[in-house]
N, C-alpha and C positions, 0 to 999 in steps of 0.2 A: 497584556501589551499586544499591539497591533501594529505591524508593517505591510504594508502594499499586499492589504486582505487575508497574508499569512498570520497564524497568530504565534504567540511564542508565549511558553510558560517556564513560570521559574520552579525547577525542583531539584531540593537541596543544593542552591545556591549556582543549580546550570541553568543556561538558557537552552529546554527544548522545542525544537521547531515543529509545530504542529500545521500541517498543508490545508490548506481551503477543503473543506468537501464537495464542492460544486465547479464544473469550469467549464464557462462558457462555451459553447459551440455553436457559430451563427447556422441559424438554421437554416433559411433559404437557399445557402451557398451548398450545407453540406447535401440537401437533398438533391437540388439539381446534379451536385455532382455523384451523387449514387443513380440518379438516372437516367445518367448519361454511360454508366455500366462500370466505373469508380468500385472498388471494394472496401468493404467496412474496414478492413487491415489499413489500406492505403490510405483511407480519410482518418483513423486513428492514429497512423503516424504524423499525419501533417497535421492533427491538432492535435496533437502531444497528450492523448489519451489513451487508455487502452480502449480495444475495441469492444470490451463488454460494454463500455460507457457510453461509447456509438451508438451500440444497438437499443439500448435502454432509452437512450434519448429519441430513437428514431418510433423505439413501441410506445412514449408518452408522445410523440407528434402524430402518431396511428400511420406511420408508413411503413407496410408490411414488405421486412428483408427476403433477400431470396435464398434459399434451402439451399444445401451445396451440391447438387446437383445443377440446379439454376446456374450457381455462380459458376461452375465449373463449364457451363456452353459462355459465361460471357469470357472469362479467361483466352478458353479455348475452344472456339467456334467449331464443329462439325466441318471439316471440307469435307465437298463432293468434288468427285473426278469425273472429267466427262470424259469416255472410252471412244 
């Protein structure tokens, strides 16, 4: 049995809900907004993934994430002080 892509199976006489394996993530949106300096956490909340799923999807699109070192200058930018 099928509902709105979820599937559901019957054992011994329950209905168990079995979730899609795949979910959608438009791609153009999500890459513009990783580089515009977005985080793989914050695009996995807002498409209700986790972020392993993000990334996965971003290494079969071939756009290389940034190491957390990277991420950690967009987070938190270096100030300089001028004296």
């Amino acid at each position: 049995m099928e509902r709105h892509g979820a599937k559901f199976c019957a054992f011994r006489g329950a209905q168990i809900y079995l979730p899609s394996r795949r979910v959608a993530i438009p791609k153009a949106a999500a890459i513009a907004r990783y580089e515009e300096g977005e985080s793989l956490a914050s695009l996995a909340r807002s498409f209700q993934v986790s972020q392993t799923t993000v990334r996965r999807r971003f290494t079969e699109w071939g756009i290389d994430t940034r190491d957390a070192p990277e991420a950690a200058q967009v987070i938190r930018p270096v100030q300089r002080f001028n004296r």
